[in-house]
N, C-alpha and C positions, 0 to 999 in steps of 0.2 A: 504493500500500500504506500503510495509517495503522500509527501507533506502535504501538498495541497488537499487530497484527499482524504486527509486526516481533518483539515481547518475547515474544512468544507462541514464536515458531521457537526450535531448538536452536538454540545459540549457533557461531559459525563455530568451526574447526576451525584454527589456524593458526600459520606454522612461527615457532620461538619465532628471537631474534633477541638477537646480542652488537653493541653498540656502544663503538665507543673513541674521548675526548675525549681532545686534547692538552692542556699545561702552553701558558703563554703569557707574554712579557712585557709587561707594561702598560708606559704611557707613553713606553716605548725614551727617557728620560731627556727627549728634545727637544717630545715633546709630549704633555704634561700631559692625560691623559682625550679622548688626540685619538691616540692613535698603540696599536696593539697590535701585536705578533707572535708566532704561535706556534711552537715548538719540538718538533722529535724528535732521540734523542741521536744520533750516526752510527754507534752500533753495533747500531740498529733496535731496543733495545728502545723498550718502550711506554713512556712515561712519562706517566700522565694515569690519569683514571677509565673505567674500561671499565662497563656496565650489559646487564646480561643480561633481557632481556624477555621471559617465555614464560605461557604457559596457566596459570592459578592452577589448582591439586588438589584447592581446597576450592570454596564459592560464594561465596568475601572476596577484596579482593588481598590479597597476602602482600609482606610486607618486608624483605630479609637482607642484610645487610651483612657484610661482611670487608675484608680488603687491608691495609696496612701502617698506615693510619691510622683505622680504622674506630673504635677504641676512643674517638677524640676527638668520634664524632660525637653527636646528641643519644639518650637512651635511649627514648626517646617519639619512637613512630613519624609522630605527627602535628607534632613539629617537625624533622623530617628534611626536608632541600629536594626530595628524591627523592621522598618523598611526597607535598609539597606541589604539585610536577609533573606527578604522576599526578591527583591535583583539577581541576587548571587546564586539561590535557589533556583529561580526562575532560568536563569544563561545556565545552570546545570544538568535541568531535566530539555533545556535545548539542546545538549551536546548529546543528550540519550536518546534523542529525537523521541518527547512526549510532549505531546499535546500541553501548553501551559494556558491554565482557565483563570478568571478573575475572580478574588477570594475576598474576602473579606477579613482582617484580622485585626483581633480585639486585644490588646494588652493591660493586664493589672500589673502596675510596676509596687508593688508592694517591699522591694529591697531597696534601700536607700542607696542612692549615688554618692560615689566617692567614700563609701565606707568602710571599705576593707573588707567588705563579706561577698565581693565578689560580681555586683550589682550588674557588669558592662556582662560579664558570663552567664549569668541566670537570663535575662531577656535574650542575648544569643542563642544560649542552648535552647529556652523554650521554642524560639520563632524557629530555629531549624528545624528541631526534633519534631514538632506539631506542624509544620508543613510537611515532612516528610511522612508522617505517618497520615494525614490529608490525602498526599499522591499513592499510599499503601507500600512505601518503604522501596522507591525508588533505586534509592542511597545508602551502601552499604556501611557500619558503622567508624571504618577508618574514612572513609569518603567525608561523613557527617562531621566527626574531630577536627579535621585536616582542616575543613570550610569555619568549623564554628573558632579556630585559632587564629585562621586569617582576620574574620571577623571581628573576634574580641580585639585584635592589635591594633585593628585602626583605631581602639579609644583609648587604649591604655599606652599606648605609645612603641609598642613592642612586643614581640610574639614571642606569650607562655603560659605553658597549660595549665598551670597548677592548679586553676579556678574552672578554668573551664572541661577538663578531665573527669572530678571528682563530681563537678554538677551535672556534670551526662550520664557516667557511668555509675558513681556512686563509691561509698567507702572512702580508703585514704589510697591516694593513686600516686607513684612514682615517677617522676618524670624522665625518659629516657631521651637524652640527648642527641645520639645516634642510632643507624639502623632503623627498620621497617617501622617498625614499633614505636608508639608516642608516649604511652605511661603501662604500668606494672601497679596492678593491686598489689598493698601491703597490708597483711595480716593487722589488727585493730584491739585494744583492751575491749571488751563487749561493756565491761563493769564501771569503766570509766563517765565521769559526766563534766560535759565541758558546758561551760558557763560564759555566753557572750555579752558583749554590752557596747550598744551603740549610742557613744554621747549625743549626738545632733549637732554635731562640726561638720565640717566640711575639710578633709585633705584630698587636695589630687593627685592620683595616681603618679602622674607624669612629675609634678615636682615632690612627690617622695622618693622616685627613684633618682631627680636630679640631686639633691642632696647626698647623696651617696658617694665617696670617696669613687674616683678613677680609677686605683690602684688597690692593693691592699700588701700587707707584710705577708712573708712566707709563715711566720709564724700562727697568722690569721689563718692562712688555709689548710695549713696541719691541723689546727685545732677544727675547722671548721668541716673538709675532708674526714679525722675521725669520730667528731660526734653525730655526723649523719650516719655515715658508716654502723659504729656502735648501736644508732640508734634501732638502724634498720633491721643489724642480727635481733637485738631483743626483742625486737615485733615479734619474728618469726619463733621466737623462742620462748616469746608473751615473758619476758622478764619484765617487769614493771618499772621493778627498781632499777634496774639499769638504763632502759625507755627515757623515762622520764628525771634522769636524771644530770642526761644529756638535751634534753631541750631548754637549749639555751642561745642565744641567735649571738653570733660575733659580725656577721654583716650589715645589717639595715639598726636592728635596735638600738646602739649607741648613740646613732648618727639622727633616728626617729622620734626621741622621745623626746626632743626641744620641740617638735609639734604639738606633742598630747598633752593636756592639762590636767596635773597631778597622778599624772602616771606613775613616778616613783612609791607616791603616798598611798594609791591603792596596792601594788604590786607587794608592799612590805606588809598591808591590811590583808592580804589576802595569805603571803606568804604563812603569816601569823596564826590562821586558823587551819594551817595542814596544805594547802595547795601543792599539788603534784609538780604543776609547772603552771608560769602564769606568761606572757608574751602578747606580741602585736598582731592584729589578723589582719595578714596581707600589707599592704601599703598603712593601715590605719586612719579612721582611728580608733576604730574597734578594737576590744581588748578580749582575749579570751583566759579562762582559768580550767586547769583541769583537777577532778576533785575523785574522789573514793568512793566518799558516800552523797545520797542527796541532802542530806543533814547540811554536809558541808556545802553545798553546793547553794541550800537556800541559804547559808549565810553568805556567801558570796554575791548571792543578787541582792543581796538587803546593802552590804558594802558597794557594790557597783554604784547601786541608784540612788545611795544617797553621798558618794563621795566623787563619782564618774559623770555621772549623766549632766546634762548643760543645758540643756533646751527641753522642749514638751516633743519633740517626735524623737527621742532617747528610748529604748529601748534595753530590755536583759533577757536573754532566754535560758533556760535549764534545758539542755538538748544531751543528744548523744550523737553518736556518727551514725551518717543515713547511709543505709546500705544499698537502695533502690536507685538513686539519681535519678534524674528526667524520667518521668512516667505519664501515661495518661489517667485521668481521674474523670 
């Protein structure tokens, strides 16, 4: 059947479709643009971007945003990244030569921009993975990665998975630098409960990472090489004490916490009631803590939100690591 005679036919008919992306932590403090994990809170709600894909009404696509953070997004639908998703999607199911119909897509931006929880990844994952499963899965799952990395870089200034790995596939995902392969699941404490908290700052991506020395000492990266290292046998070996012993970030943190306000004074608040390991999520200025029990853990959001938070869109979650990633719901 030639193209023409494909654009010729009524357009398919087909059932419209919700996707929901989790929040995530970059880095997990020990490895710098090599370590992600995502997050759902344990009282199951959703915390991430959800994208609603269906049939457009007219013969354009359609673009609508809401959710809690929508108003921070771009006013111009052509620099929306959900749009920008739909293009790139769109020039891909061209290359497979299918049929491309006009859709409609709905965004709830419910993760705060610029927060370290991964915000520019959750709206890319969702808009890919929920167009793709629209078309009935087109696009094989390194295909989908591959696209949704390019995508996240154009906002954060530079392509890396840590954020966007963990929110598609789920768990804590390994970033692999070379070869076929983009990340490696790593084994997880189950028992563990990490504790997030979103002031209501604003840091951007792109100037947390300028802040960042050029260069670093050899020293730095000994240290910095064996605590990932370390950290990673004890996943696999579920030692705790050793895990979490080693999370402790020689790259970004030093150089980061003249952003955050009262960062030291929560960190040693927290360390104080038992804290596994306490660090920056991602870029920041999200702060995460990881705790034993949830004892600890509600006292760690009682600390968070009355010594962290800044503003009324501040948030704390008692989560644990989400093992599903992007699903439909």
């Amino acid at each position: 059947m030639t193209q023409a005679t494909k654009n010729s036919q009524t357009k398919q008919s087909r059932d419209p479709v919700t996707v929901f992306a989790p929040i995530s932590i970059g880095n997990v403090s020990v490895g710098f643009d090599t370590l992600g994990m995502a997050i759902s809170p344990v009282d199951d709600q959703l915390v991430g971007d959800v994208i609603h894909v269906s049939e457009s009404d007219t013969e354009h696509d359609q673009l609508e945003c809401t959710g809690n953070f929508q108003q921070f997004l771009p006013q111009q639908k052509e620099a929306n990244i959900i749009w920008q998703c739909l293009q790139e999607f769109n020039q891909q199911l061209q290359g497979q030569d299918i049929q491309v119909e006009p859709v409609k897509l709905h965004l709830e931006k419910n993760t705060p921009i610029c927060s370290g929880l991964g915000s520019s990844a959750c709206s890319v994952v969702a808009g890919i993975y929920g167009l793709n499963e629209y078309y009935n899965q087109p696009l094989a799952q390194q295909q989908l990665l591959e696209l949704m990395g390019d995508l996240e870089a154009k906002i954060s200034g530079s392509l890396h998975f840590d954020n966007v790995a963990p929110c598609y596939l789920g768990g804590m995902q390994l970033m692999i630098p070379e070869g076929e392969k983009i990340s490696q699941a790593i084994p997880v404490f189950e028992d563990v409960y990490w504790v997030v908290c979103y002031p209501d700052i604003k840091v951007s991506t792109r100037f947390a990472r300028e802040i960042l020395p050029e260069q670093y000492s050899r020293q730095d990266l000994v240290t910095y090489g064996g605590r990932l290292g370390g950290f990673i046998d004890a996943c696999y070996r579920q030692d705790k004490a050793q895990a979490f012993s080693l999370v402790k970030d020689v790259v970004a943190e030093p150089y980061r916490t003249t952003l955050l306000t009262n960062f030291e004074l929560v960190k040693n608040s927290l360390e104080s009631i038992g804290a596994l390991a306490v660090g920056i999520s991602g870029s920041g200025p999200t702060v995460f803590g990881a705790f034993d029990t949830f004892e600890q853990a509600e006292q760690a959001k009682d600390i968070f939100d009355k010594q962290y938070i800044r503003a009324s869109n501040g948030f704390t979650i008692i989560g644990k690591t989400d093992s599903e990633g992007a699903r439909r719901i």
